[in-house]
C-alpha positions in Angstrom: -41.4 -3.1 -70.9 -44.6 -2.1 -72.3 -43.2 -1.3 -75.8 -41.5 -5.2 -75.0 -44.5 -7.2 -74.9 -46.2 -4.9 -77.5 -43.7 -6.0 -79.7 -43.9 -9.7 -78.5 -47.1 -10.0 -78.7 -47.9 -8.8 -82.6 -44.6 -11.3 -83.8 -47.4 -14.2 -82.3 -50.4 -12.7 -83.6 -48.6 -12.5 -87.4 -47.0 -16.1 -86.8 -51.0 -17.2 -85.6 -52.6 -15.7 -88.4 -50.2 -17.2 -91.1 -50.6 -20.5 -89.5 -54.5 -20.4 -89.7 -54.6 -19.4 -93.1 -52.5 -22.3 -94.6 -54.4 -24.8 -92.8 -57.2 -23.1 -94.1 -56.0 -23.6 -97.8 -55.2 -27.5 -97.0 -58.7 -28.0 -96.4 -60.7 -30.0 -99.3 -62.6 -26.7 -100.1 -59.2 -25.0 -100.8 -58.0 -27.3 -102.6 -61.3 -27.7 -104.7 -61.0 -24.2 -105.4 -57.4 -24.3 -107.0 -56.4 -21.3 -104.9 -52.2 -21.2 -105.1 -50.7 -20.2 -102.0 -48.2 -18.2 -102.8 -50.3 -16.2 -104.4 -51.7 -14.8 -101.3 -48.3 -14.4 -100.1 -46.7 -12.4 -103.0 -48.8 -11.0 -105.6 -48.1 -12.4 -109.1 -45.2 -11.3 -111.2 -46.0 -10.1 -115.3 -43.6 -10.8 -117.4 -41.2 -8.1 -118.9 -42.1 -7.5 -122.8 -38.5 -6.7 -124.0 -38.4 -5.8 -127.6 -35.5 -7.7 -129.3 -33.2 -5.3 -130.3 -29.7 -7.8 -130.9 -30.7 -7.3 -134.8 -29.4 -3.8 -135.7 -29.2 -4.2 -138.9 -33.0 -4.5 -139.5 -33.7 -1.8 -136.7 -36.5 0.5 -138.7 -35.9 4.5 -139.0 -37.3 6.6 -136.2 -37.3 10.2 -136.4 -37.7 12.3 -133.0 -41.6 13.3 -133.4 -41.6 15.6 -130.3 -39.3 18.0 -132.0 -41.9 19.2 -134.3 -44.7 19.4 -131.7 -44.6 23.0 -131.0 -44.2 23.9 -134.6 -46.7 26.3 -135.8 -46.7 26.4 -140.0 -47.8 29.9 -140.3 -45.8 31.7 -137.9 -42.6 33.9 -138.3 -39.8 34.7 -136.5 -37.8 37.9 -136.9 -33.8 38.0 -136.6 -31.8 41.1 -136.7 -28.8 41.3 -138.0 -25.6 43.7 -137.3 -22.8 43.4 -140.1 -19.2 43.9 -138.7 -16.0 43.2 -140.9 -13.9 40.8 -139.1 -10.2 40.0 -140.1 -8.3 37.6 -141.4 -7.2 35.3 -139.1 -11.1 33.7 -139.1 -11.3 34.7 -142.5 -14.1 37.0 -141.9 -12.7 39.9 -143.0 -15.7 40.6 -145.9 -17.8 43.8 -145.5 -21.3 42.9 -146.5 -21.2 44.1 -150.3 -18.3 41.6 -150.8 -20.3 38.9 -149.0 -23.7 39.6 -150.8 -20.9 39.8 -154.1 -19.7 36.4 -153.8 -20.6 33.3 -156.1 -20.2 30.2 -154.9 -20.1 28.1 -158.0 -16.9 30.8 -159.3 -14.6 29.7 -156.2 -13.1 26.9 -154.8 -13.0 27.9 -151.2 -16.5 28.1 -149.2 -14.6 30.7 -146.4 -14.1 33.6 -149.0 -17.3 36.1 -147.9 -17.5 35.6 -144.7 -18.7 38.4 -142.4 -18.7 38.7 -138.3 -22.9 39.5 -137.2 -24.8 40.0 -134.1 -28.0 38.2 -134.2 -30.7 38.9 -132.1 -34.0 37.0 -132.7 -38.0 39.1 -131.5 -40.8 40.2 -132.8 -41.7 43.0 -135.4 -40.8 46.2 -132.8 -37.2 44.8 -132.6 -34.9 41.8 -130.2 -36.7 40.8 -127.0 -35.2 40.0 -123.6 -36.5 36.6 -124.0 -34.6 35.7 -127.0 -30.9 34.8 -128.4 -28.8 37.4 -128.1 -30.4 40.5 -126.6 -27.9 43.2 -125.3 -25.1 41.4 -127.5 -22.5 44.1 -127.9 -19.8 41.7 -129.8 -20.5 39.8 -132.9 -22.1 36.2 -132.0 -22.0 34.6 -134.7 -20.9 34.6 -138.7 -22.9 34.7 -141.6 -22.0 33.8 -145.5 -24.1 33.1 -148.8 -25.6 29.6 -149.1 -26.3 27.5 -152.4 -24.6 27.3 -155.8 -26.8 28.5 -158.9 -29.1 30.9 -156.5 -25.8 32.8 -154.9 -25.4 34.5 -158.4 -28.7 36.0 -158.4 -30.0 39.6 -157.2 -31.3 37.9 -153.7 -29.6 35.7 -151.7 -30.2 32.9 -149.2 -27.4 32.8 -145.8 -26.0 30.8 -143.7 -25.6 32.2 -140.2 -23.1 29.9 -137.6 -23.6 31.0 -133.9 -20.4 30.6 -132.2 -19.5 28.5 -128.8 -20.3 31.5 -126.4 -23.8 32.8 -128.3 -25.5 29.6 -127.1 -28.4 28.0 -129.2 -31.6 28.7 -131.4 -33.9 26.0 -131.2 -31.4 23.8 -130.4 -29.3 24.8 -133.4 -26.2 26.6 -134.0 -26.5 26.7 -137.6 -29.4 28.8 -139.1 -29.9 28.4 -142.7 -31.7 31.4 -144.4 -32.9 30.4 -147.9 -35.1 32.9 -150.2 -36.6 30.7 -152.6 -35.9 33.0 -155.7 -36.9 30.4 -158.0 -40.2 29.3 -155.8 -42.8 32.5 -156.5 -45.1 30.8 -154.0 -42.3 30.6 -151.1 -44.1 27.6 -149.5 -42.8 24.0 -151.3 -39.7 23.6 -149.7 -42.0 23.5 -146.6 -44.9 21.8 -147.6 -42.4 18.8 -148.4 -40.7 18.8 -144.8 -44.2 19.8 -142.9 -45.1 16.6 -145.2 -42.2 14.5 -144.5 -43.3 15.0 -140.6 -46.3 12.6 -140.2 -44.5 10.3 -142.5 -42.7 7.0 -140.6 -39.3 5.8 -141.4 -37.7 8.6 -142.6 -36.5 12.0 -141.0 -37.9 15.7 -141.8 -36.4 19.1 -141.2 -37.5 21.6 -138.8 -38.8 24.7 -141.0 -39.3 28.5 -139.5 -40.8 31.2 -141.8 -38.2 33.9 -140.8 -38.2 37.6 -141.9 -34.6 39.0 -141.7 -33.2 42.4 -140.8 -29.7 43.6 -141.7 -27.6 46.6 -140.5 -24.4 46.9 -142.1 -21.7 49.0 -140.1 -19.1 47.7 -142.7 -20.0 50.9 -145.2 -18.1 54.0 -144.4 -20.1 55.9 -142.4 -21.5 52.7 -141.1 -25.1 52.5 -141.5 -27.5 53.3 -138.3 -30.8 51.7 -139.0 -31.5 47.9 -140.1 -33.2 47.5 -143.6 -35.4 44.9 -144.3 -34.4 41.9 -146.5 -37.7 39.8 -146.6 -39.0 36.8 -146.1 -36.7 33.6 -146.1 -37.5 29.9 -144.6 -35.3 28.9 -142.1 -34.6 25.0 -142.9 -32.2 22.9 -140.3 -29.2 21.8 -140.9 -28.2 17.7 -141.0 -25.2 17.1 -139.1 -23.8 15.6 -135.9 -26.2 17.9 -133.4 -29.2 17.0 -136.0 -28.6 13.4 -135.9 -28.5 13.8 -131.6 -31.7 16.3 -131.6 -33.6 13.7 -134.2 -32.3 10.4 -131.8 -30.2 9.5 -134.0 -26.2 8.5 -133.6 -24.3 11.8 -133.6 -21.7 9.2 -133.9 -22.0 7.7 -137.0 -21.5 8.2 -141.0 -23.4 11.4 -142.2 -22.8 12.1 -146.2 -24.3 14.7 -147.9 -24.7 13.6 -152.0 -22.6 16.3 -154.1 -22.9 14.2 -157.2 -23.3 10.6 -156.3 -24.4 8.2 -158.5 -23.6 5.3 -156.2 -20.6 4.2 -158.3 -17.6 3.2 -157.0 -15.1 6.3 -157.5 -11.9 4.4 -156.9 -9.9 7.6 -157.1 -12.0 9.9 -154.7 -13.8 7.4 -152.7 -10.9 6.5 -150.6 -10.1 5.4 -146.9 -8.9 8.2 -144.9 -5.8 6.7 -144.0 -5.2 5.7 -147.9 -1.5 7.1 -148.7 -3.5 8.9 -151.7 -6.7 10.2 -149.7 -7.5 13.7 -150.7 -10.7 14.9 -148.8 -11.5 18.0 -151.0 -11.8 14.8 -154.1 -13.5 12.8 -151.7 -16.5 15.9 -151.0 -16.7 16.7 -154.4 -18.7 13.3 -154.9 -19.8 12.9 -150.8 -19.9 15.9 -148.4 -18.5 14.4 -145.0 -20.8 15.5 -142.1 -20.3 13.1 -140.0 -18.0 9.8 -139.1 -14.7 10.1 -141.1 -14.1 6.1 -141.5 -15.4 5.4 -144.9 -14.0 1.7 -144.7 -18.0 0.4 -144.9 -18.7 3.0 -147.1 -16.5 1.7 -149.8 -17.5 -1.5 -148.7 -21.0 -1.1 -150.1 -19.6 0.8 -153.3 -17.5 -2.3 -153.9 -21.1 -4.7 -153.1 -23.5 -2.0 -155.5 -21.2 -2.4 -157.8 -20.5 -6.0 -157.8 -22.8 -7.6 -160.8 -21.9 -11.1 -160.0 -23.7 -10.2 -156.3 -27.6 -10.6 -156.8 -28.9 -7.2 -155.8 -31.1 -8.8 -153.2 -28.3 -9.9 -151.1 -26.6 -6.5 -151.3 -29.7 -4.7 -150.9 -30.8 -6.6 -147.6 -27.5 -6.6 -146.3 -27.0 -2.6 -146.7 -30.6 -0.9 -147.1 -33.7 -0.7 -144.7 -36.8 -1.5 -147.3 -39.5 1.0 -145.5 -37.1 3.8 -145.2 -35.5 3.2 -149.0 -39.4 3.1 -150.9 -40.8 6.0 -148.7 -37.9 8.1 -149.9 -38.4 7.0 -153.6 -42.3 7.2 -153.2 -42.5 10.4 -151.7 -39.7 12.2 -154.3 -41.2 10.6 -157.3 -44.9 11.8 -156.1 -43.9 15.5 -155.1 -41.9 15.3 -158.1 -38.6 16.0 -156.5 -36.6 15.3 -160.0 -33.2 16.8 -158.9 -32.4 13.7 -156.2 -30.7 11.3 -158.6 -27.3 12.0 -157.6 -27.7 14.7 -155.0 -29.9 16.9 -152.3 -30.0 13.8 -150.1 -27.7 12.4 -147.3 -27.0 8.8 -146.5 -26.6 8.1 -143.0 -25.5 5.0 -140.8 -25.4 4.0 -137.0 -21.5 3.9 -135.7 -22.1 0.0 -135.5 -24.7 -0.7 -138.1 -23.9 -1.9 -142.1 -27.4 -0.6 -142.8 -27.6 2.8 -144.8 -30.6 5.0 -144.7 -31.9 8.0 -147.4 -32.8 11.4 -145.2 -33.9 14.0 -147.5 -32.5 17.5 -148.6 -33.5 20.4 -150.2 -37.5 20.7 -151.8 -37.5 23.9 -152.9 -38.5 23.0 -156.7 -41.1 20.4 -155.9 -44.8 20.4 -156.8 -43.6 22.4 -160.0 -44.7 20.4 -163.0 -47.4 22.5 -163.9 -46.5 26.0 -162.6 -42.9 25.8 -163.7 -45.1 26.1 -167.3 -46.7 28.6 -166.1 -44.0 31.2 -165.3 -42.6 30.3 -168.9 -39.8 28.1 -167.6 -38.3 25.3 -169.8 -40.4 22.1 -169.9 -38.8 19.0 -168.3 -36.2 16.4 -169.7 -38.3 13.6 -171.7 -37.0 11.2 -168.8 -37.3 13.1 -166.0 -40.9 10.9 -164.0 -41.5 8.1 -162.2 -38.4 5.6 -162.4 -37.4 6.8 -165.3 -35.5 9.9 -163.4 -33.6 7.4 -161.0 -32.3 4.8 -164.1 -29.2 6.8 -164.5 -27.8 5.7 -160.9 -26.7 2.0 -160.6 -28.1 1.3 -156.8 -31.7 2.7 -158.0 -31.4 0.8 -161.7 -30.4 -3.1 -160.3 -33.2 -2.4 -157.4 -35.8 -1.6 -159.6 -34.5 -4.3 -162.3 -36.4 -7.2 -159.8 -40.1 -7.6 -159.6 -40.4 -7.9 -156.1 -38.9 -4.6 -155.6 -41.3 -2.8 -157.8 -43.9 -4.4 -156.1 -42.8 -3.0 -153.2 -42.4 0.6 -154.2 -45.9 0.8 -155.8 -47.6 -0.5 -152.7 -45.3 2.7 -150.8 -46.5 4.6 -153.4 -50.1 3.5 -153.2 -49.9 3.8 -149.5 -48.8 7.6 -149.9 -51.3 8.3 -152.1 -54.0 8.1 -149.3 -51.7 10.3 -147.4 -50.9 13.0 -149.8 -54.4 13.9 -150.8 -55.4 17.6 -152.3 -57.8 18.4 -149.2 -54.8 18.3 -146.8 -52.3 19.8 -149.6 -54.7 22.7 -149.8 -55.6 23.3 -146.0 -51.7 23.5 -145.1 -51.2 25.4 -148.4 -54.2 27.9 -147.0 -52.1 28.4 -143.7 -48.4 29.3 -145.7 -50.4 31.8 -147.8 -51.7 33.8 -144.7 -47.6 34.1 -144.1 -46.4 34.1 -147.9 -49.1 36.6 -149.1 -48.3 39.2 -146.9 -44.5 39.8 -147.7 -44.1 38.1 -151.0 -45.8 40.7 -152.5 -44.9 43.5 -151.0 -40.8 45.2 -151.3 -38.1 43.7 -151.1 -39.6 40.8 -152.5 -41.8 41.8 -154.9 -39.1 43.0 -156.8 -37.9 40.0 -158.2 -41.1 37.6 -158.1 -41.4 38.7 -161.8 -45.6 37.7 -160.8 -48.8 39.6 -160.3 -51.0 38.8 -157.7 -53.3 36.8 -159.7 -50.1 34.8 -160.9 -49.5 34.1 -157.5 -52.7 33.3 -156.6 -52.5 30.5 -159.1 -49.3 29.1 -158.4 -50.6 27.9 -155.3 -53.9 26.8 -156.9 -51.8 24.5 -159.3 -50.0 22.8 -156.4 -52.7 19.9 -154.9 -53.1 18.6 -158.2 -49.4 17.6 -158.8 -49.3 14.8 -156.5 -51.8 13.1 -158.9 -50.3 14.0 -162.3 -46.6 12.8 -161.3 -48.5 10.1 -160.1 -49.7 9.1 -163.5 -46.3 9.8 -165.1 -44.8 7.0 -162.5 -47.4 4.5 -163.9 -46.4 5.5 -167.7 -42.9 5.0 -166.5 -43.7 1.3 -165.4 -44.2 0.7 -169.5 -42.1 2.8 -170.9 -38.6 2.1 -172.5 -35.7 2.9 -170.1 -33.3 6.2 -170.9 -30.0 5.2 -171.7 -26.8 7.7 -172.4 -25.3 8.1 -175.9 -21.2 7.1 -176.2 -19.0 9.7 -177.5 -18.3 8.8 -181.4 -14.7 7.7 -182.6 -12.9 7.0 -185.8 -11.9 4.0 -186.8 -10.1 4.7 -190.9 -12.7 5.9 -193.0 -15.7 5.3 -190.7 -17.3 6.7 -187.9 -18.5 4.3 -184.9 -21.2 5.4 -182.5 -22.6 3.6 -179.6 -25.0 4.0 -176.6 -26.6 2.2 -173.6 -28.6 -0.4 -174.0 -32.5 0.6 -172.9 -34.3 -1.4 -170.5 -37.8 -2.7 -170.7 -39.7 -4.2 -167.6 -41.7 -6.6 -169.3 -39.1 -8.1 -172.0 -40.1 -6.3 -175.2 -37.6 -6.1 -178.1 -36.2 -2.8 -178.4 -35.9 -0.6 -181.6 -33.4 2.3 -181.7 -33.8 4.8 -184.3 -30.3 6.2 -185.2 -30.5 9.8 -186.7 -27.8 12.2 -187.7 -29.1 16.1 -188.6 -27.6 19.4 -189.2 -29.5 20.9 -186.6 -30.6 20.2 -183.5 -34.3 20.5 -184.0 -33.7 17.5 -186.6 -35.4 19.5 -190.2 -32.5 18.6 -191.8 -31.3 15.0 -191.8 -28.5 13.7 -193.2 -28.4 10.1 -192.0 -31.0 7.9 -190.4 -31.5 4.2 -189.8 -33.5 1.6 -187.4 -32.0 -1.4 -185.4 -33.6 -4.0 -183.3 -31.4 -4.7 -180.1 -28.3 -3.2 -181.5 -26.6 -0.4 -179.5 -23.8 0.1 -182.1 -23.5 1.5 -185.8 -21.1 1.9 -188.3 -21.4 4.4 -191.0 -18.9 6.3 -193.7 -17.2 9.2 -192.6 -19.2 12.5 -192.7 -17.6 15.4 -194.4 -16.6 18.7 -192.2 -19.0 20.5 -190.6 -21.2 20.6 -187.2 -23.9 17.9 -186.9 -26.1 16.6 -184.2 -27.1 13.2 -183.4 -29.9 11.2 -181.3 -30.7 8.1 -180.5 -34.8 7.0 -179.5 -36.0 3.9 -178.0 -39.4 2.4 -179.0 -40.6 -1.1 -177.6 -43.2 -3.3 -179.1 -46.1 -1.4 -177.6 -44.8 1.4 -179.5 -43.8 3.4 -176.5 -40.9 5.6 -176.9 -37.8 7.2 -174.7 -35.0 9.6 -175.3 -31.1 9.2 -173.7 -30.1 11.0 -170.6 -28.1 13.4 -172.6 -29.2 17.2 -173.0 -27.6 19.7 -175.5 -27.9 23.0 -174.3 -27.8 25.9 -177.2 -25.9 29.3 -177.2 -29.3 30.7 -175.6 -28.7 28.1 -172.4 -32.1 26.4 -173.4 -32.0 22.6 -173.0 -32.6 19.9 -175.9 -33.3 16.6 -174.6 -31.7 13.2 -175.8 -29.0 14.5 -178.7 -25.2 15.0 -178.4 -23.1 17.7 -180.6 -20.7 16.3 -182.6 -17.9 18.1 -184.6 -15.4 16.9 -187.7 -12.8 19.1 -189.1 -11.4 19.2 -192.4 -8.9 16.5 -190.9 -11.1 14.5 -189.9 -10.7 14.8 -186.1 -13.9 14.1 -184.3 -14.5 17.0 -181.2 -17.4 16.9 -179.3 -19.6 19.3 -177.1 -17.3 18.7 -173.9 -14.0 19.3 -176.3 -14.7 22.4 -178.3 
């Protein structure tokens, strides 16, 4: 009963109270006062800030941040390796000689040299307890030589894939091991991506300095102890668990650029449900690592290529502006010259048109001046600035409009404050105390064909690159466009010859000067002759013999530039802008690519 009236009487004192106060607001002073009711009964509600996302299309690039956040530039990680000979039903029946043996670039299949390992990750005394696979007994993974030109040389870089029962490293199941053999320094392939990390709208790579350990129980007696094979830079690898570690749709398309010019390939770029779709054509131009419907794909091939489409509809309606200029700005300034037509990948959300650069492969960056330096060939006469990316139709209609250009050299500028020599040279400063240590010392020493000193300066040459290849972008902005030279043919008793026409951003007239020489140095000339905006000649039939022949552009401001074709001698040096050209004593024309 008491619990009764308790209850009874609080319901009366709550109903009182509320009754006082609104009389209390419909006095004069309440009312003077603007006080609102209800918001003494209910506090106020704020608003919900929604960001609209209905526009996909225009959705900027985000990269996951937080996976980098516990990276620590100047650490290593040791694996250890046991090599077992497998068989051949998972063809990975290699011992390790025939793995370390094989040459990529020699063989059509990528599953010839293929080895079963253990791996086990620790620290300098051996595995830990703590780490992938500790105590494994069975082999946990596979492991097989990566890249094309370095798998022929003395050391190699691997590629190690953890199987379904071994778990994960780091949230990855593939580990890629590169050495670097042409980097003496060890440390641009990572300065890019440890670059590429602070940068917004694009994606980086997770990088691991990694020092490797092998024991090879394929010889006969199998070996007992582990030798020690270096220093390597573990790099990750893009594809469907990248893209869901980095946010991204694991989902979508994923392409990895084998030689991709952005043309359309009719005959390889196919539908994968086209009667005449043949996927080893089709990776030859585009690696697939993702998505297998291509049907937008080739619906943006067919748009690039599409003249009578002005490249600003095609370009808003398939690029993202921020993500496309940062890539551009940031290759052209670290002087990444070898991402015309491949070491990128184009990716796109499952239900998105747009199409978004994520870089690949760094490892001869930042290499203008020191690639002099170790006695290494000097660059192509078009390889800076825009110049490099004129061969590839996408990059050449962009750049052909103003506003464009505009664009990239305010991304440029932009990066410019960002890639300054005081922060290339503190991280640079933090890889050395890594780099110096084992670079120097067997097994790599062996082949770094560089003293100390040499080394020393390799890394000295690096913070001022960013600054040269910027002022080879500028002289790019008023220079002639390269252009390709057209096989010759015969037409009675003449010879034809034609090439592209060159391409100058500010409208000057053009004048090619046609030469024809016995050699390929040009000392002895046998035919020569200037034309303003003609890209065709006509000349009498040359009598047997070998001749070379080049074409250079020179505008009105008397700047000059050479063709996108290279002639490589018997010794494999390069010679920019000139073709090879053969006649017999029929009078059949053969060139380089038909002797």
């Amino acid at each position: 009963m008491k619990k009764l009236l308790g209850t009874i009487f609080g319901t009366l004192l709550a109903v009182f109270l509320l009754y006082f106060t609104l009389i209390s607001l419909s006095s004069p002073e309440a009312v003077d006062k603007n006080i609102n009711v209800a918001t003494l009964i209910a506090p106020p509600v704020t608003p919900v800030v929604v960001e609209d996302t209905s526009g996909i299309e225009s959705l900027p690039l985000e990269d996951n941040k937080g996976l980098y956040e516990f990276d620590d530039p100047s650490s290593i990680v040791y694996m250890y390796i046991t090599v077992r000979k497998g068989d051949d039903s998972n063809n990975t029946n290699s011992t390790w000689g025939e793995v370390n043996d094989f040459t990529k670039w020699l063989n059509d299949s990528l599953e010839v040299g293929k080895a079963e390992v253990i791996l086990q990750v620790g620290d300098e005394n051996g595995p830990l307890p703590t780490e992938l696979g500790y105590g494994a007994t069975v082999p946990n993974a596979t492991i097989q030589i990566r890249g094309n030109s370095t798998s022929a040389m003395p050391q190699k870089s691997y590629k190690i894939e953890l199987r379904q029962s071994a778990g994960e490293w780091r949230g990855q199941t593939t580990i890629n091991l590169n050495k670097h053999i042409f980097d003496p320094t060890r440390a641009r392939n990572k300065l890019s991506f440890d670059l590429l990390k602070e940068l917004p709208d694009i994606t980086s790579l997770r990088t691991q300095y990694v020092r490797l350990f092998v024991k090879d129980e394929t010889t006969n007696p199998p070996k007992i102890t582990y030798v020690d094979y270096g220093l390597f830079t573990q790099i990750e690898q893009p594809n469907k668990k990248f893209l869901r570690n980095h946010l991204l749709d694991p989902n979508g398309q994923l392409y990895k650029a084998t030689f991709f010019e952005f043309l359309r390939y009719p005959e390889e770029i196919r539908a994968a449900d086209d009667p005449l779709y043949d996927e080893a054509a089709f990776s030859r131009i585009l690696e697939i690592k993702g998505n297998k419907d291509h049907t937008k794909l080739i619906q943006m091939l067919d748009d690039v290529n599409n003249d009578n489409i002005p490249i600003e509809q095609t370009f808003e309606k398939y690029f993202n502006a921020d993500n496309y200029f940062t890539w551009m700005a940031f290759n052209i300034l670290v002087g990444s010259l070898d991402t015309q037509a491949q070491n990128f990948y184009l990716y796109s959300p499952k239900n998105s048109n747009t199409w978004y650069f994520l870089p690949w492969d760094y490892d001869g960056d930042l290499f203008r001046q020191g690639r002099l330096f170790v006695g290494g060939n000097p660059y192509d006469e078009f390889e800076y600035g825009v110049a490099n990316y004129w061969g590839v139709v996408l990059h050449r209609r962009v750049l052909t409009a103003e506003r464009y250009r505009q664009m990239l050299d305010a991304k440029m500028n932009e990066m410019m404050l960002f890639l300054t020599p005081e922060r290339l040279k503190e991280m640079l400063d933090g890889y050395k105390q890594v780099t110096s240590l084992y670079s120097l010392k067997s097994p790599d020493t062996q082949l770094l064909n560089m003293t100390p000193e040499g080394f020393d300066q390799q890394y000295e040459l690096i913070p001022s690159e960013i600054q040269a290849n910027y002022d080879l972008y500028v002289r790019s902005l008023s220079d002639p466009m390269p252009f390709f030279l057209v096989d010759p043919e015969r037409e009675g008793d003449s010879l034809v010859f034609d090439w592209g026409e060159s391409y100058d951003f500010r409208s000057q007239n053009i004048t090619y000067k046609f030469q024809i020489s016995r050699d390929w140095a040009f000392e002895n000339i046998v035919y020569e002759q200037s034309l303003e905006n003609f890209t065709t000649l006509t000349i009498d039939m040359l009598e047997s013999g070998s001749y070379f022949w080049r074409v250079t552009a020179t505008n009105e401001d008397g700047k000059t530039q050479y063709p996108f074709d290279v002639y490589m001698d018997a010794d494999r040096n390069p010679h920019s802008g000139l073709k090879y050209l053969f006649i017999d004593i029929d009078g059949n024309i053969l060139t380089e690519a038909k002797r």
